[in-house]
C-alpha positions in Angstrom: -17.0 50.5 -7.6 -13.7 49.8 -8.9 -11.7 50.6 -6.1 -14.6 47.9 -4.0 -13.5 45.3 -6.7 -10.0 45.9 -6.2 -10.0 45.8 -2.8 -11.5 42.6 -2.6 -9.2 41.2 -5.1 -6.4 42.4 -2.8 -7.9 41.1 0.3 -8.3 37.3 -1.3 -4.5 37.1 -2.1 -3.4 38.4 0.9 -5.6 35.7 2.8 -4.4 32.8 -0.3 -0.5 34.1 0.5 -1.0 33.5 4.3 -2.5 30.6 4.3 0.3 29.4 1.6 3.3 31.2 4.2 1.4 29.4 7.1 1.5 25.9 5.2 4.9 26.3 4.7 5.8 27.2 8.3 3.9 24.5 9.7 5.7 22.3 7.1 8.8 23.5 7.9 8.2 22.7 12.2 7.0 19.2 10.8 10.7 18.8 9.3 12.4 20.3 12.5 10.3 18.0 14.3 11.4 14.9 12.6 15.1 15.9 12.7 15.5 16.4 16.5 16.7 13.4 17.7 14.9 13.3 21.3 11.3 13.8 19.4 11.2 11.6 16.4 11.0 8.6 18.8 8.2 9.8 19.7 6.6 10.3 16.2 4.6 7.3 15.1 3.6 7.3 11.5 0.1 4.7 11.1 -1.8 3.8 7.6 -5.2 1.9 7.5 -5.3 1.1 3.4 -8.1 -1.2 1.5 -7.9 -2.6 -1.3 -8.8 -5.3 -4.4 -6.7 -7.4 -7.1 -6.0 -10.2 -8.6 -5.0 -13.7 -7.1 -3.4 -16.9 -8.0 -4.3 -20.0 -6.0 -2.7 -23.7 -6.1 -2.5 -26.5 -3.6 -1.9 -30.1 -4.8 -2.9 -31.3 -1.5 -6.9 -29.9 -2.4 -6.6 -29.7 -6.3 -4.1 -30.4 -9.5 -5.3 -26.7 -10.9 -4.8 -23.3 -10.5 -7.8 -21.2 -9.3 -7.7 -17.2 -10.3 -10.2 -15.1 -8.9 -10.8 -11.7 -7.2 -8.4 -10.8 -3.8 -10.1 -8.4 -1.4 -7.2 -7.3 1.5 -7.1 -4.9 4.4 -3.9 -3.9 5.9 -2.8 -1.5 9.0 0.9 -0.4 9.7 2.8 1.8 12.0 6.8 3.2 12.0 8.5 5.0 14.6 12.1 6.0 15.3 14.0 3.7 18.2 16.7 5.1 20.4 18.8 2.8 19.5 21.8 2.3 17.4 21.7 6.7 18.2 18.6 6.9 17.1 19.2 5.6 13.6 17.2 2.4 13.9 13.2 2.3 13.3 10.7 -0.3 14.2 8.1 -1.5 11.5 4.6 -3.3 12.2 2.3 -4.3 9.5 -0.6 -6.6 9.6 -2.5 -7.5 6.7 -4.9 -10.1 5.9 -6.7 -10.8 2.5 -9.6 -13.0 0.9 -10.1 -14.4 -2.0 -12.7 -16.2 -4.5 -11.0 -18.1 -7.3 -12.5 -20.2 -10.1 -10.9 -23.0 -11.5 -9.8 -22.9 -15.3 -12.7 -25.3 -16.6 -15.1 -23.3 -14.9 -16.7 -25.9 -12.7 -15.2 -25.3 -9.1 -14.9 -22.6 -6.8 -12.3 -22.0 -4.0 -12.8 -19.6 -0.9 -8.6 -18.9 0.4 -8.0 -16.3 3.2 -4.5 -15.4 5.2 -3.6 -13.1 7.6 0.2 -11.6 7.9 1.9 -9.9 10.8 5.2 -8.7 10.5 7.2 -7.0 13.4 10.8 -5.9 12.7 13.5 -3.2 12.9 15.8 -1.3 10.4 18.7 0.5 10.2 18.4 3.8 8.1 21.5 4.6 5.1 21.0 8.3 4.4 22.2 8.9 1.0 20.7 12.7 0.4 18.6 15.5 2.5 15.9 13.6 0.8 17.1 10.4 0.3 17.5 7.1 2.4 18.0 3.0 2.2 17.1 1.2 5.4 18.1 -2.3 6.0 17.2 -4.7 8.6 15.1 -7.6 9.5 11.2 -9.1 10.1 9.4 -11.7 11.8 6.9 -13.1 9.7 4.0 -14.9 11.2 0.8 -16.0 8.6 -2.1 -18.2 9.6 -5.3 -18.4 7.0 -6.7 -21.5 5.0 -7.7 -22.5 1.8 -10.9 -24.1 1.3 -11.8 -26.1 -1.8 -16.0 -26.3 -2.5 -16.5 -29.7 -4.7 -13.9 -31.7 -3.0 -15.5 -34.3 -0.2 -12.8 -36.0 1.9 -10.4 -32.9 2.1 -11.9 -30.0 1.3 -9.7 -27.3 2.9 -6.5 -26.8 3.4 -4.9 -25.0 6.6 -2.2 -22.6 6.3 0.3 -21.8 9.4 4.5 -20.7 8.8 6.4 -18.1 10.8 9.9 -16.7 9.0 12.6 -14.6 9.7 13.0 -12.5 6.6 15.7 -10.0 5.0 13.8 -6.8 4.6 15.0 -3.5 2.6 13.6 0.0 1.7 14.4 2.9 -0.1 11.8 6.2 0.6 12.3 9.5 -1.4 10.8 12.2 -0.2 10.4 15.0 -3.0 8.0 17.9 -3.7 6.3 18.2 -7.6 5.9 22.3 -7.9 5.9 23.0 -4.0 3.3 19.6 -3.7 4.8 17.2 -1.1 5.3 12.9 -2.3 6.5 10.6 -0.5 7.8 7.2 -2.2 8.8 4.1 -0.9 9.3 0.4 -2.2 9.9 -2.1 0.5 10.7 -6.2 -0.3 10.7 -8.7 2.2 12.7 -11.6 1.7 11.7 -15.0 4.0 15.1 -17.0 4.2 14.4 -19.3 7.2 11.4 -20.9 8.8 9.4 -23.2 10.0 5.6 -24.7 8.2 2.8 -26.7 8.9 1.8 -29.3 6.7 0.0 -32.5 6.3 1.3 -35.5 4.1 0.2 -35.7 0.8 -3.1 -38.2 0.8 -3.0 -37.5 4.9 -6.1 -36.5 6.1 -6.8 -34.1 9.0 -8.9 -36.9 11.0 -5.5 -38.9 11.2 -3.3 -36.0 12.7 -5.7 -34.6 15.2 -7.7 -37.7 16.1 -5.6 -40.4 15.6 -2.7 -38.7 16.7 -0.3 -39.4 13.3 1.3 -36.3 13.9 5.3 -37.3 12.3 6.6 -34.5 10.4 4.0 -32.4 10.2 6.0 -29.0 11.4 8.8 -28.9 8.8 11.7 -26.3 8.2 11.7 -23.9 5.8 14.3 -22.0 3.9 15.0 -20.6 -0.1 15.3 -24.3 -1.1 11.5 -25.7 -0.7 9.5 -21.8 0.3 11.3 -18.9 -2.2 8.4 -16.3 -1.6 8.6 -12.8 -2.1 6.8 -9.4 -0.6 7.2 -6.3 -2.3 5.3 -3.2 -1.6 5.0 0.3 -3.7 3.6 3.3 -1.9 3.1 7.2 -2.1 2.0 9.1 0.3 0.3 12.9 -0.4 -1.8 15.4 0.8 -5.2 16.0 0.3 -6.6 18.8 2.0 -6.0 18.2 5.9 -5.4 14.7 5.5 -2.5 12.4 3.9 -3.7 9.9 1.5 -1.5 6.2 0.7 -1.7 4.5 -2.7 -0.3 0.8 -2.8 0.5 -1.7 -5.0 1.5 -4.8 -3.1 3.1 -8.0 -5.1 2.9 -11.1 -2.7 4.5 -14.4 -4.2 4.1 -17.1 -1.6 4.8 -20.3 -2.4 6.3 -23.7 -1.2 7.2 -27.6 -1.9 6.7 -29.6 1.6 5.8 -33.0 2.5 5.3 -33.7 -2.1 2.8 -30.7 -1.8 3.1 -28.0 -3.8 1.3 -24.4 -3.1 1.3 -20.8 -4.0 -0.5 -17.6 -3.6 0.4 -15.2 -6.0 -1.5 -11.6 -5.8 -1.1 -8.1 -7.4 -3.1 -5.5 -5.2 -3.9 -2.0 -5.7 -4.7 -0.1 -2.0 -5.8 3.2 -1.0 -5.5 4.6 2.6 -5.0 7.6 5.1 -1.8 8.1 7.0 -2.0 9.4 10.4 1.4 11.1 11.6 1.2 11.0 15.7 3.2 12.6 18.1 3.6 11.0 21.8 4.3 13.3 24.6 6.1 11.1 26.7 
């Protein structure tokens, strides 16, 4: 009976020790992988993520207060090596988009706000370590959404619509916790020229689309009258078969055009699965 007991014992660490010498080896042709130049282009790297926070809402064209509330956002990204630049430049797309219900701070009005983000850009990578890197580069920012206001009579939204060019920086660690793999990165995003859509203060929408008062609506934007800010924690580990993302995204947006002043401030937590693809051709 003992001898049974033992060899079962035996058998269950030799199966544990090759399935821990077969994790390693298939972690190991993952690295390779991503090191040979003429296959990480083809490696894409995709997150869906959900997520909830917090959300700070003002727009003098639609209200003299601030509404807080509850931000509900969705967002869907994707990385990949480029050839170019000898294969040391990568291409970025993230989407996001967002809703929120706010309150008012005397507790008599509600606000409904939504926006939705697309960014599309490309960045140079700084290797510092084996494990270490800064990438540099640059984004183009669109964002369309609205912000609608549910007491008001006359004007009771409020349209949102700017594209940027922003300055956009990483750093991404990639270190292991006891033989467990973590993956870090913190991304900001830094609009520094643009251009925005906005009415007049007191200018209604019935006098730019149907009477045709449509002077200085489109406006320029730059740090002086739209200093927003992206930032963006993540950190990507396994579970099982599949790679989880946690998120904590900080999005300051705000601006002064045509003697309106707005902002949409929001601290989001997200949760997500990474998807690491590899193209054939």
């Amino acid at each position: 009976m003992k001898l049974y007991k033992i060899g079962i014992i035996t058998g269950c660490l030799l199966l544990w020790g090759g399935s821990i010498k077969a994790q390693s080896v298939e972690d190991r042709a993952l690295q390779e992988l991503k090191a040979d130049s003429s296959a990480r282009t083809r490696f894409v790297t995709r997150a869906t993520m959900y997520g909830v926070g917090y959300t700070n809402v003002f727009d003098t064209y639609l209200s003299p207060q601030e509404y807080t509330g509850i931000d509900f956002r969705i967002s869907r990204e994707s990385m990949r090596m480029t050839k170019w630049m000898n294969g040391n430049l990568s291409s970025q797309s993230f989407f996001q988009a967002d809703v929120s219900y706010t309150r008012n701070h005397t507790e008599n009005n509600n606000a409904f706000s939504g926006l939705a983000n697309w960014n599309y850009g490309l960045h140079y990578h700084f290797p510092i370590t084996s494990n270490f890197k800064l990438l540099a580069g640059g984004l183009i920012d669109l964002n369309g959404g609205f912000v609608y206001n549910l007491r008001n009579g006359n004007n009771p939204a409020q349209a949102r619509a700017y594209i940027n060019l922003d300055a956009s920086g990483m750093a991404i660690w990639d270190l292991r916790i006891k033989n467990y793999p973590l993956t870090l990165r913190y991304q900001v995003n830094l609009p520094f020229m643009g251009m925005m859509f906005s009415p007049h203060y007191g200018q209604s929408y019935y006098e730019i689309f149907t009477l045709g008062n449509r002077d200085g609506i489109i406006n320029f934007t730059s740090l002086h009258n739209q200093p927003s800010l992206r930032q963006m924690i993540t950190a990507d580990f396994p579970v099982g078969k599949v790679k989880m993302r946690l998120a904590y995204i900080w999005d300051a947006q705000q601006a002064k055009v045509n003697n309106i002043k707005t902002h949409a401030y929001s601290h989001v937590f997200m949760v997500g699965v990474v998807k690491e693809l590899f193209f054939i051709k």
